[in-house]
Structures are given as C-alpha cells and as structure tokens.
C-alpha positions as CSV (number, residue, x, y, z in Angstrom):
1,X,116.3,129.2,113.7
2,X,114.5,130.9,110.7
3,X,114.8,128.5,107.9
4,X,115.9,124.6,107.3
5,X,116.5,125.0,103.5
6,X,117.2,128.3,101.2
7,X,115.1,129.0,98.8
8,X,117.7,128.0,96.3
9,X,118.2,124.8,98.2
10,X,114.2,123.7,98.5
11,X,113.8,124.7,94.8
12,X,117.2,122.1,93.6
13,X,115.4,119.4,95.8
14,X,112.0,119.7,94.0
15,X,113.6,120.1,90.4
16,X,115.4,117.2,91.0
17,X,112.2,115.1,92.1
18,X,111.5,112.3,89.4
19,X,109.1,109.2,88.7
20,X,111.0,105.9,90.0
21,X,110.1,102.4,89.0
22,X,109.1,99.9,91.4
23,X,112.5,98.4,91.5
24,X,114.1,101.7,92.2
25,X,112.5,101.4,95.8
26,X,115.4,101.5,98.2
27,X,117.9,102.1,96.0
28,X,120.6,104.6,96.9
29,X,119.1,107.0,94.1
30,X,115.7,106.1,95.6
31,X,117.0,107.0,99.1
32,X,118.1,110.7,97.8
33,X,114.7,111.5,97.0
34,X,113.5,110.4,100.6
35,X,115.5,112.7,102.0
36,X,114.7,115.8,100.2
37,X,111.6,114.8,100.1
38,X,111.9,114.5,104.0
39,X,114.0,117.9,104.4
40,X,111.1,119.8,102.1
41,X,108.2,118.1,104.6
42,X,110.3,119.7,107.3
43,X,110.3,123.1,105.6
44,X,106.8,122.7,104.9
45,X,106.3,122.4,108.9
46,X,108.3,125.3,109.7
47,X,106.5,127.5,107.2
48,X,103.0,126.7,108.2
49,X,103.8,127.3,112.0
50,X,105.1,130.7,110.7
51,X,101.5,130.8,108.3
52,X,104.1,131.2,105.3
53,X,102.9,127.9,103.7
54,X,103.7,129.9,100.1
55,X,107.6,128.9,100.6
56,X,107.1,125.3,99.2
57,X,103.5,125.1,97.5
58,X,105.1,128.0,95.4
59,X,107.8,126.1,94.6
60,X,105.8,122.7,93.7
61,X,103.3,124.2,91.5
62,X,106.0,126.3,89.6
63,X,107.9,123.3,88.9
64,X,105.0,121.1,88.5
65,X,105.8,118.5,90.9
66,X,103.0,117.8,92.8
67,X,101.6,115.3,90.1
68,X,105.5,113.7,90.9
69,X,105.0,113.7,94.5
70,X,101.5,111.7,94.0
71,X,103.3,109.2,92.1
72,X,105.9,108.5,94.6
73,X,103.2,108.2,97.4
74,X,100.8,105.4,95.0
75,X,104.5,103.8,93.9
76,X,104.8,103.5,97.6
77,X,101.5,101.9,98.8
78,X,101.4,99.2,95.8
79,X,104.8,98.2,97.2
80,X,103.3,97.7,100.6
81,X,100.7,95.7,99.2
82,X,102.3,93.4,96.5
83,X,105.9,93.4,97.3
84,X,106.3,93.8,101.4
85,X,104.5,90.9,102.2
86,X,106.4,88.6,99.6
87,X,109.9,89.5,101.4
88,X,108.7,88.8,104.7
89,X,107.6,85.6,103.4
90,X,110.9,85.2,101.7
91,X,113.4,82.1,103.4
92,X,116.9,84.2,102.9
93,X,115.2,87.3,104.2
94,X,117.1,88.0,107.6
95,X,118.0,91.3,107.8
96,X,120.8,92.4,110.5
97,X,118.2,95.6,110.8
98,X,114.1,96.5,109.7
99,X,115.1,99.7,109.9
100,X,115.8,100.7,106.2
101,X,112.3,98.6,105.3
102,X,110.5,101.1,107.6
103,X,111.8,103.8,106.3
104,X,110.3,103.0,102.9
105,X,107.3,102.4,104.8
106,X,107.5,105.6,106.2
107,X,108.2,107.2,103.3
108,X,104.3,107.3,102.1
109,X,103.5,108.9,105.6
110,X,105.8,111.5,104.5
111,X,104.7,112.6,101.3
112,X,101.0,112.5,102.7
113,X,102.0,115.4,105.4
114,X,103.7,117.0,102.5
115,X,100.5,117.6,100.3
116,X,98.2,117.9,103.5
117,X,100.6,121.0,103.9
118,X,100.4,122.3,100.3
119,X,97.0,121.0,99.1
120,X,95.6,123.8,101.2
121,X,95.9,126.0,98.4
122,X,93.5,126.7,95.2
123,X,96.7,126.5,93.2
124,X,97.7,123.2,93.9
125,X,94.7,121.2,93.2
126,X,95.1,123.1,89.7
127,X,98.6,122.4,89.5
128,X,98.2,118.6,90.5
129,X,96.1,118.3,86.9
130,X,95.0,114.6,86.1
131,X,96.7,113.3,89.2
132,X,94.5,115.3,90.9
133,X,91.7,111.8,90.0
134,X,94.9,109.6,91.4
135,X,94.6,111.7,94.5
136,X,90.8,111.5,95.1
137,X,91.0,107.6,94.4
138,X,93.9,107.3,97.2
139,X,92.1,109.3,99.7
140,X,88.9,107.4,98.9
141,X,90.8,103.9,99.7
142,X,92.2,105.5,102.8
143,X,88.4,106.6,103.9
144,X,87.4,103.3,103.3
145,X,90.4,101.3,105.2
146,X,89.6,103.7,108.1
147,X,85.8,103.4,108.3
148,X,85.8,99.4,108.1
149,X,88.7,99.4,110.7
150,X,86.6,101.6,113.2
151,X,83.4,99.5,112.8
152,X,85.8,96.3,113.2
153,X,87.5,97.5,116.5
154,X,90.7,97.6,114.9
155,X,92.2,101.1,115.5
156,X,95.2,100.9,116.9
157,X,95.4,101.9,120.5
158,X,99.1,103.2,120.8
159,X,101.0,105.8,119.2
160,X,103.6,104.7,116.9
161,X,107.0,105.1,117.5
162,X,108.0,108.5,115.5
163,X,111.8,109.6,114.0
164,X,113.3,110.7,117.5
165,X,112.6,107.8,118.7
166,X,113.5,105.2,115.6
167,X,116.0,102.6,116.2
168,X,116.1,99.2,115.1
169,X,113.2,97.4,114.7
170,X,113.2,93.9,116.7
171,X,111.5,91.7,114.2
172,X,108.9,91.6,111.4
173,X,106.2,91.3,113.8
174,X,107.0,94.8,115.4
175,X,107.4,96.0,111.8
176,X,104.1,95.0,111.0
177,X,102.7,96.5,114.2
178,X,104.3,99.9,113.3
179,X,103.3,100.2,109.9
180,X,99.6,99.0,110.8
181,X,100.1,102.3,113.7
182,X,101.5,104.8,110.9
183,X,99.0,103.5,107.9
184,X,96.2,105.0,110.5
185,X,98.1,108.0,110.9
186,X,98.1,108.5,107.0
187,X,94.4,107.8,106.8
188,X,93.7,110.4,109.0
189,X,96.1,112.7,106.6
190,X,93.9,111.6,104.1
191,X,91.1,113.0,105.2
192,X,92.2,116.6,105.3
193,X,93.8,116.2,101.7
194,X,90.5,115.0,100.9
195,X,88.6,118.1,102.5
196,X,90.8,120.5,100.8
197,X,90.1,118.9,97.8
198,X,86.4,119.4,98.3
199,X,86.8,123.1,98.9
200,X,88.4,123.8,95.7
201,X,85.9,121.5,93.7
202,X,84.6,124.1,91.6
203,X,87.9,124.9,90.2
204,X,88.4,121.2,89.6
205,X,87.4,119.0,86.2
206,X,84.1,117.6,86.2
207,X,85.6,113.8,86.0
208,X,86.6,115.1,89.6
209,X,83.8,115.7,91.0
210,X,81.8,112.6,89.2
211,X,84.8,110.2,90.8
212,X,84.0,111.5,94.0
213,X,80.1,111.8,93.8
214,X,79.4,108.6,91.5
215,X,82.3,106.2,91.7
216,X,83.1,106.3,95.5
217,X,80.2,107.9,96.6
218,X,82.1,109.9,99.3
219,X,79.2,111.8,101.3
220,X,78.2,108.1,102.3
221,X,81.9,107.1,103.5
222,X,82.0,110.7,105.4
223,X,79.0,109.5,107.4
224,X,80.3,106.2,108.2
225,X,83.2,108.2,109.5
226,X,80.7,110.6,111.7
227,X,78.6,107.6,112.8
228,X,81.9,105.7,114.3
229,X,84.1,108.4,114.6
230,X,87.8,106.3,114.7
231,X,89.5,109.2,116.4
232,X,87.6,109.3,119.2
233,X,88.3,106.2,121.6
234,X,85.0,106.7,124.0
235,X,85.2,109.6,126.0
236,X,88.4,109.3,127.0
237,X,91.2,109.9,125.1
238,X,91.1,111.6,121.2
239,X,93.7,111.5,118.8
240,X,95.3,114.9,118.6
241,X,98.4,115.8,116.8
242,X,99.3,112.7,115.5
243,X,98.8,111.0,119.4
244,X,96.2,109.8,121.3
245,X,95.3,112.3,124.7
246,X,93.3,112.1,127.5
247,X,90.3,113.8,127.0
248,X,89.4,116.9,130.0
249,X,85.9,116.8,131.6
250,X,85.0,120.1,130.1
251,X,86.1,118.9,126.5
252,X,84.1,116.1,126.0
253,X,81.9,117.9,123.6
254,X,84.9,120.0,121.8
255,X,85.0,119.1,118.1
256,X,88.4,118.4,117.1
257,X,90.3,119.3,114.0
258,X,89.2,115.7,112.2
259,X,85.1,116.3,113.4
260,X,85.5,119.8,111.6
261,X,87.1,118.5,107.9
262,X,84.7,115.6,108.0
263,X,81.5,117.8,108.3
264,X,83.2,120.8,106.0
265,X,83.8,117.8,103.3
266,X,80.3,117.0,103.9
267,X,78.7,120.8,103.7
268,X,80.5,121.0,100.5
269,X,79.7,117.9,98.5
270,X,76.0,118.5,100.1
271,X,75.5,121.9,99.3
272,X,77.4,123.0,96.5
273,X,75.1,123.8,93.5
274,X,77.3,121.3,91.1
275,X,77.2,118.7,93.7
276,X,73.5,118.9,94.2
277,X,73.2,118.8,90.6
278,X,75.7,115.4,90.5
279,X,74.3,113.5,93.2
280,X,72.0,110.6,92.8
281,X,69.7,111.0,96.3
282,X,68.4,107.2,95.9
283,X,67.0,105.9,98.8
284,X,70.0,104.3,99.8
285,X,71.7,107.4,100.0
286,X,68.9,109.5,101.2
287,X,68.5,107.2,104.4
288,X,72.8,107.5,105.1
289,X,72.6,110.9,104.8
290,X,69.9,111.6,107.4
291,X,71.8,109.3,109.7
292,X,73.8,113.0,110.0
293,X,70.7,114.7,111.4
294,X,70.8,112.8,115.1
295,X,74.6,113.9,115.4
296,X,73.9,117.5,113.9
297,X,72.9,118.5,117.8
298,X,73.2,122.3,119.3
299,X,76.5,121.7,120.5
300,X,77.5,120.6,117.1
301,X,76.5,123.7,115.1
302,X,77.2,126.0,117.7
303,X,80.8,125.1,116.8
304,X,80.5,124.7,113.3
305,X,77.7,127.6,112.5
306,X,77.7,126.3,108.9
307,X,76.4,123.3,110.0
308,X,73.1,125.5,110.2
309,X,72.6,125.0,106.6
310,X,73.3,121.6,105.8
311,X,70.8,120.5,108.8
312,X,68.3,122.4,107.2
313,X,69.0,120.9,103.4
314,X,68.8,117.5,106.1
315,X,65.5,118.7,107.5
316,X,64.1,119.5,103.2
317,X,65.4,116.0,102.0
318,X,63.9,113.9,104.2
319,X,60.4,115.6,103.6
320,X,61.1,115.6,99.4
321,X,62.4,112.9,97.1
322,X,65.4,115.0,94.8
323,X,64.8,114.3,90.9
324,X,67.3,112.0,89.6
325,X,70.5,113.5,87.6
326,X,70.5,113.9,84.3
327,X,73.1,111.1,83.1
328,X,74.4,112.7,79.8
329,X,76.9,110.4,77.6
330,X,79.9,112.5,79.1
331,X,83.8,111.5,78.5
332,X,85.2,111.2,82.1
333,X,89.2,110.9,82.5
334,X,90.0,107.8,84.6
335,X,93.1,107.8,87.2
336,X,96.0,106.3,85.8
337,X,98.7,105.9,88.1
338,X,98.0,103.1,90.2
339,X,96.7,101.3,87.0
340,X,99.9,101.6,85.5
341,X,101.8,100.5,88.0
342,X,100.2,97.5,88.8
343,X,100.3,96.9,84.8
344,X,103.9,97.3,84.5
345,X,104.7,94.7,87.4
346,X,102.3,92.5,86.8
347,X,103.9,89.3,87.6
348,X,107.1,90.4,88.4
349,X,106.0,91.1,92.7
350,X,108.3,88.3,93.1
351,X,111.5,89.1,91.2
352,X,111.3,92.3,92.1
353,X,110.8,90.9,96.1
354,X,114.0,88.8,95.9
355,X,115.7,91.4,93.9
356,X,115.4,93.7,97.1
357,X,116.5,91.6,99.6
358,X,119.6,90.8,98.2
359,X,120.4,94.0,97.0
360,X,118.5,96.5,98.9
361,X,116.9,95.4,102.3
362,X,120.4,93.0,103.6
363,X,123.0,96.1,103.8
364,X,126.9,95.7,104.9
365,X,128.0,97.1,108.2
366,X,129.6,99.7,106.8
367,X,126.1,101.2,104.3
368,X,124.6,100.3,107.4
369,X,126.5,102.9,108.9
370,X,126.6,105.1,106.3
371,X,123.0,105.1,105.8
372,X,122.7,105.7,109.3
373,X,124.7,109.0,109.4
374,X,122.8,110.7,106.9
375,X,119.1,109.6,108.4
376,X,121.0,111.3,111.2
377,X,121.7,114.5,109.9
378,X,117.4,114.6,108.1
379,X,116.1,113.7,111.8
380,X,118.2,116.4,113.8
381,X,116.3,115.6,117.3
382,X,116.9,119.7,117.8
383,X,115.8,120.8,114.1
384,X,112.5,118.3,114.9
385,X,111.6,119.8,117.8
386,X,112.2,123.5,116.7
387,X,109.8,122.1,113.6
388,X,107.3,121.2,116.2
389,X,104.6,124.2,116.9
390,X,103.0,123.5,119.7
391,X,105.1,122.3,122.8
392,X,105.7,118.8,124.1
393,X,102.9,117.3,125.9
394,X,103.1,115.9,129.7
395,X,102.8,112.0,128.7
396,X,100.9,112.1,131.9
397,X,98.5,115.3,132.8
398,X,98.8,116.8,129.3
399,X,100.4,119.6,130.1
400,X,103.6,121.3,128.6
401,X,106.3,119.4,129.2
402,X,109.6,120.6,131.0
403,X,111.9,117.9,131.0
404,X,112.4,114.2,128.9
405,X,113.0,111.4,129.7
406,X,116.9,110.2,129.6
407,X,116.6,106.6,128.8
408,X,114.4,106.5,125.7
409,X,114.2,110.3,125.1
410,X,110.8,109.5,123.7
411,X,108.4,110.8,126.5
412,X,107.9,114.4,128.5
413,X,106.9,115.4,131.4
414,X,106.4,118.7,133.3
415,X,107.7,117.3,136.4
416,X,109.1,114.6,138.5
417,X,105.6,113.7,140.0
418,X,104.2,113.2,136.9
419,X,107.0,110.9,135.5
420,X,107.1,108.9,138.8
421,X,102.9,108.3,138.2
422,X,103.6,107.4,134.8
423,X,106.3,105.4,134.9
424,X,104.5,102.0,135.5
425,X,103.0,102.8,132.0
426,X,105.7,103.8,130.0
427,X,108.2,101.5,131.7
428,X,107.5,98.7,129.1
429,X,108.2,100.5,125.7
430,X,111.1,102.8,127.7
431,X,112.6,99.7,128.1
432,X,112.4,98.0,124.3
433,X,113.4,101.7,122.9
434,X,116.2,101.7,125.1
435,X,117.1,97.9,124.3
436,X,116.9,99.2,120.9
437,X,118.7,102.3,120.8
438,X,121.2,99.9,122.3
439,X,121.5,96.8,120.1
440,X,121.8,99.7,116.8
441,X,124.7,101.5,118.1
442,X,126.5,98.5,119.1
443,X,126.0,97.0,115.4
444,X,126.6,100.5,113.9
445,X,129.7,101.5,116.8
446,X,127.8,104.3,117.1
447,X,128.9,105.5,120.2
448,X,126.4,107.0,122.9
C-alpha cells in the first residue's frame, strides 16, 4: 500500500477543517471532522515512516490550518474539564454505549499525534502564528500534569486500550480509567511538540519565548521531568512507542526517545543566546538547574555529545551569579484561545452537558450502527497495521511478533511458548475485550 489519501483527497479534508463551538462537540458535523482529521493523522503516519513528512505539513501550512487544528485540540480539553464530568454526574445519563464519549475523548489524543508529526518543521511553528502562544500554554499544562503525577505515584501502569482493540466501554468507571491512560499518552506527545518548538525559537515572536521563559518557567518543569523521569517505571520496564516494555539488562542505561527531547529542550532554552539573555537565573532557579548536573553523567553525554556544553554552562553557573535581565516595558501577545472559550460558556457547562446527552451522547440503534460502520471503515485493523513502522511486539519477550491472539486480537506473540507464559497475565483483559467485542456486536447485530 503506497498512500491512504490522494493528495487531492488530504487537501479537501484540510480545507474543509473549521472552528466548532463547544456545543458542536459530537455532533454529526463535529464527527466529520474527526474522521478526516483521523484519516489525515493516518497519512501523517504513513508519510513519516517513508521520511516524506512534507505530504501533510505542506498541505496545513498552505491552507493555514494548523492554528484550526490547535483550536480543535484546546475546544477538546475544556470539554473534558467543564463538561465531561457534569454528564457523568447527570441522573438521565445512561447510555446503551461509552463508546462515542471516548471517541471525543480520543479525539484530543489525535490531533496531538497530528502536530507532533508536522510541528517538526520550521514552517509550521511560522505558519501556526499567534496560536503558536495557545500551543506553548497547552504543552506547558501538560508538563505540569505529568511532572506532579510522577512525583504523586500516579502514572498509570497499563497501556490503554488503542482503536483495534476499541469496543464498548463497560461503565464510566472504565471510561474514566482509559481517558486518565490516554491523557498520559498525550502528555508525553506534548513534550516532543514542546521540543520542536524550542528548536525553532529563534524564528518564533518574542512573546514566545517570554511565555515560555517568564510565565511558565519551562527549564524548571524540564528538570522536574529529568529528576522523576515518568517514563521510566524503575529499571524495569520504559514506556516506548506509546506502551510500556520490559527493559533488557544491557539497556538499562539507553536514553530513550523522551530522555533525548527533554534534555534537547533544555540545551536549547539554556544555551541559546536569546534565552540566556531572557532568563532570570534567581536563586531559585539557579539551584533547579544544577539539580541537572548529578544526572549529566558520562553515560549521559556519551549519548547526547551536546550535553558536553550545557554541563559546562552547569559547571560556569554554579561558580557565577548571571546579571539579572533587563525588563524593558515590552507589549507581549497573550494566548487567546482557551480564554475565549471558557468566556463564551461561561455558565452554560450545564446546558450544554444536558444538551449532549439527550442529543448527542444517548444514540438509536440504528446511528449506533451507522456510527459504527464508518469508525469501521477510519480504523481498518489492516490499514492500521500497515501504518505501523516498526513491527508488533511479543507481549511477552519483546520480540517481533508472528502471530495474534484470536480472542481479543489485541496482543502478539512470536510463538506459542511465549503466549502460553503470558497468558496468566493477559487472560484478565483478553477476557473483558472479548466480553466486549461481544456485548457491541450483539447490540449493533454486527455479526462476527
């Protein structure tokens, strides 16, 4: 398989992309969207395992959608903070299925991959103009959610359930649990949007580089993120490719690719001449900053050679106290989006809540049905897995994986030893995912 989408295709999907109101979420019009959206992410996958990434950044920052796709993403994570809790609180919400909810919820996750995919590029930081500021301020509250969730023990220890495996959702509760799983994936996408960011800062406004330097003080949440390190859980196991994997013996020490952005973030907002010249090396900051020097070890920087120089700026600031910055009357550009959406709903979580459920979130069999068809067609289980660069993962050794397993068709293996040793671990969600895949064809007589 070459291509998902045409090029004529990708670009109608993108032109057609548009701002929705709050209410719109769910919504058949807002459902349309997801789905390009979703088949675009797709393409964006397929390109960058064939390093053609071009195909749909192009396409973005000709049209000028990126500052679009932002939108959607922040329109998505006020709803899962003001309105998603009120319906699950609501009496008359009993739903015959969670699963259109989660894909709302998902829908964030999606757009995240999207511009982790296309914010690579110089040309799309430029091209994402003031919503650029909306970005940084998102990443910087997904930073923060990570970091305080590491120091609190409250990384989640499973891997989420992902679109081959999706079926109905048993209750709230296992909604909840899922979106608490994906909401650490999307953090984690954060970061890398927020590295790429940082290696295109020069190119960026100076209200940019101020929001991340003097508002959130980002070198300070990168080294709560070195000094706890949420992907890692001990020596064990890492999290890899959106799942966490047993760690090998001899890789103990290996950097993965969330230890490199985090200390490439770092080496640029440290060492950057306009950075150095922003930053305000207080003594607060001063002391969280050398913190970095007991984790900059040999084995460290022989990975990361760069590293070289920022342990050396480490090694200069903690023998010299940096003048402060100049702090000029200077008009900054503030972030708008979020603003503006919490303005235009302000008191209206509610309505908009009960407006959902009975319109929205409590489908007939038959859009039910419908609904379910079409997710169908977006998830192909083929098209995914041709998507996919590297090969399935053994769920038990780690190595490539042969063969899947025929009840819940959620887990490899690369042989019948291996899924025999594993099966006392993956018998308990084999068995729900199967229940699952079950109870949703019977309500949808979808046939097996």
């Amino acid at each position: 398989m070459d291509s998902v989408l045409l090029y004529g295709e990708a670009e109608g999907y993108i032109q057609s992309l548009e701002n929705m109101s709050l209410r719109d979420i769910g919504s058949p019009r807002w459902f349309r969207q997801h789905e390009f959206i979703e088949k675009l992410n797709m393409q964006a996958i397929l390109n960058a395992s064939a390093n053609q990434e071009e195909f749909i950044k192009d396409l973005f920052v000709s049209l000028g959608k990126i500052p679009t796709l932002i939108h959607a993403m922040i329109l998505t994570e006020v709803w899962k903070h003001k309105v998603l809790p009120i319906i699950c609180k609501l009496q008359d919400f009993n739903p015959k299925s969670t699963f259109l909810l989660y894909m709302v919820i998902h829908h964030e996750a999606t757009i995240i991959n999207l511009l982790e995919t296309i914010m690579y590029h110089k040309e799309s930081s430029e091209a994402a103009g003031d919503s650029v500021l909306d970005l940084v301020d998102y990443c910087h509250r997904k930073l923060t959610l990570l970091a305080g969730r590491s120091v609190s023990g409250e990384i989640p220890t499973e891997d989420r359930i992902t679109h081959t495996q999706l079926t109905d959702t048993a209750s709230v509760q296992d909604l909840q649990r899922q979106s608490d799983m994906l909401e650490f994936e999307i953090s984690i996408k954060a970061l890398s949007v927020m590295c790429y960011i940082t290696d295109h800062i020069e190119s960026l406004s100076l209200s940019v580089l101020s929001r991340m330097l003097c508002t959130h003080n980002m070198p300070c949440v990168l080294v709560q993120l070195v000094e706890h390190c949420p992907w890692n859980r001990g020596t064990l196991e890492k999290y890899t490719e959106g799942k966490w994997r047993p760690v090998l013996p001899e890789d103990q020490l290996k950097l993965n690719k969330h230890d490199g952005q985090v200390w490439m973030a770092l080496l640029n907002l440290m060492l950057k001449p306009d950075c150095q010249r922003k930053y305000d090396f207080n003594s607060f900051n001063k002391t969280q900053l050398l913190k970095l020097c007991g984790f900059l070890t040999e084995v460290v920087v022989d990975q990361l050679p760069n590293l070289l120089d920022l342990k050396q700026f480490l090694s200069q600031l903690a023998l010299t106290d940096p003048v402060a910055p100049k702090k000029d009357l200077i008009l900054e550009q503030v972030p708008e989006i979020w603003n503006n959406i919490v303005t235009e709903n302000s008191n209206k979580w509610k309505a908009i809540a009960k407006f959902q459920v009975t319109h929205v979130f409590n489908p007939s069999e038959s859009e039910l049905r419908e609904q379910a068809s079409r997710l169908a067609q977006t998830y192909n289980l083929d098209v995914m897995e041709n998507l996919i660069p590297d090969k399935p993962k053994c769920g038990a050794c780690g190595r490539t994986g042969a063969k899947r397993c025929s009840r819940c068709q959620g887990e490899w293996y690369c042989n019948r030893e291996c899924q025999v040793k594993h099966w006392p671990k993956h018998k308990p969600a084999c068995k729900l995912m199967a229940e699952a895949i079950q109870r949703l064809q019977e309500e949808l007589n979808i046939s097996s």
